[in-house]
C-alpha positions as CSV (number, residue, x, y, z in Angstrom):
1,X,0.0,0.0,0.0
2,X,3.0,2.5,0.7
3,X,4.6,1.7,-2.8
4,X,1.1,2.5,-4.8
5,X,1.0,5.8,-2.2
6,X,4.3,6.7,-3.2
7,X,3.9,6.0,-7.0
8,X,0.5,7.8,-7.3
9,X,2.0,10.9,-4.7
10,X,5.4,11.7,-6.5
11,X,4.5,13.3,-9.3
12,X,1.3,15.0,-8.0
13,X,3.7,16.2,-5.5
14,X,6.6,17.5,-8.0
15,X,3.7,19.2,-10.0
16,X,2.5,21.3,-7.1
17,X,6.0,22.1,-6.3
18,X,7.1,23.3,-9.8
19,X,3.5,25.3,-9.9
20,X,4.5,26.8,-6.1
21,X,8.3,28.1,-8.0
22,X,6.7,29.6,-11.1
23,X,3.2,30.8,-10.1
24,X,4.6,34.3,-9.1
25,X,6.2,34.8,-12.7
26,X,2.3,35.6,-13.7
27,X,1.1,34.7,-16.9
28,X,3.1,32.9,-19.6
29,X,3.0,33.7,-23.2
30,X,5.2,32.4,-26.3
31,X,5.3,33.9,-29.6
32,X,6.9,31.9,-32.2
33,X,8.2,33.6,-35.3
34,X,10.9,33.0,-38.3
35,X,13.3,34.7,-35.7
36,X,12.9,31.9,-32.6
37,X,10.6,31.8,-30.4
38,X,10.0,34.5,-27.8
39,X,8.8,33.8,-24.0
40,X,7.0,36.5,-21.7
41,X,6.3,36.6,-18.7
42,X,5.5,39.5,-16.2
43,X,9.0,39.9,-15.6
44,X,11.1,38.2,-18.0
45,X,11.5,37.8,-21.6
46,X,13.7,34.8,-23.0
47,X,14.7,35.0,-27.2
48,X,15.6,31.2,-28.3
49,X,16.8,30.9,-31.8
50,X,15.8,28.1,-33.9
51,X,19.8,27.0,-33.6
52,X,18.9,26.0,-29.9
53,X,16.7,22.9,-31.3
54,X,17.6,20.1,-32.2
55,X,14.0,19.0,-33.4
56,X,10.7,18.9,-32.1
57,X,7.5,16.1,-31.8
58,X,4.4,16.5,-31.9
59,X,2.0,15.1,-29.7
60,X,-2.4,15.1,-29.7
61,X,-2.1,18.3,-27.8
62,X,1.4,20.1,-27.8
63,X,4.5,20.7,-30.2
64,X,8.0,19.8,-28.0
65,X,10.8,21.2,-28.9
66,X,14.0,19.5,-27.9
67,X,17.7,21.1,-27.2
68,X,20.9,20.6,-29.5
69,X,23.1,20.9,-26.4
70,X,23.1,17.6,-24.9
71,X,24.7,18.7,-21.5
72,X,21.3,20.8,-21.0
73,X,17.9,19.3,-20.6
74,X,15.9,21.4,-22.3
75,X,12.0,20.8,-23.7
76,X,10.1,24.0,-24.8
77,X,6.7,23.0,-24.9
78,X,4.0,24.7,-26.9
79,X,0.6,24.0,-26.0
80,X,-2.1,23.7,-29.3
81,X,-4.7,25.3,-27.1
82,X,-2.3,28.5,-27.6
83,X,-3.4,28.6,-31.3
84,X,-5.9,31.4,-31.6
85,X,-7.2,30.0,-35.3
86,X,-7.5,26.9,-36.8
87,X,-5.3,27.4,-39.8
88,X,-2.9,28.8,-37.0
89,X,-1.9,25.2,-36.2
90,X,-0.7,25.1,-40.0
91,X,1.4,27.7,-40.1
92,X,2.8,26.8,-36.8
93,X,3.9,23.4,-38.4
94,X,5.3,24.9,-41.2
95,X,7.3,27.5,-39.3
96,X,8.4,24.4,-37.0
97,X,9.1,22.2,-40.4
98,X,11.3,24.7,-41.8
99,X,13.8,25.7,-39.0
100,X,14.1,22.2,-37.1
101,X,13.4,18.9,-38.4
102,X,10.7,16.4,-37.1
103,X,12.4,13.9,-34.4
C-alpha cells in the first residue's frame, strides 16, 4: 500500500511544487516567429533561436521542442490550445518544419 501511495503521490507532488516556484512569474506567453521563439512573462523575456533545437515532436495536444546541447535538458513546450485560429496550427507546423526537423 506504501509503494502504490508513493507511486500515485510523486508526481502529484513534483507538479505542485514546480506550480509553487513559477506561479509568481504571472502569466506565460510564447510567440513563435521565423526569428525563434520569444517567452514572456511579467518579468522576463527569453529570445531562443531556432539554432537551440535540435527538433521537435508533436504530440495530440502540444508541439515539443528539444535542445541541441546535450549537457542541457531542455524541452520548450507549446501548447495547441495557444493557437488562436485553426489554420494557426498550419502555419505553426510549417514555421516548426522549416527551421528544425521532425524527431
Amino acid at each position: 500500500m506504501f509503494v502504490v501511495l508513493i507511486v500515485w503521490g510523486y508526481p502529484r507532488l513534483q507538479a505542485a511544487s514546480v506550480q509553487r516556484l513559477v506561479g509568481w512569474q504571472g502569466e506565460y506567453h510564447a510567440t513563435v516567429s521565423t526569428a525563434g521563439i520569444t517567452c514572456q512573462t511579467d518579468h522576463s523575456t527569453l529570445v531562443l533561436k531556432w539554432t537551440v533545437f535540435q527538433g521537435y515532436r508533436e504530440t495530440a495536444d502540444h508541439f515539443v521542442l528539444l535542445s541541441r546541447d546535450p549537457n542541457i535538458m531542455y524541452l520548450g513546450v507549446l501548447p495547441k490550445r495557444g493557437v488562436q485560429e485553426a489554420e494557426g496550427l498550419d502555419r505553426l507546423r510549417a514555421i516548426l518544419d522549416q527551421h528544425t526537423p521532425r524527431v
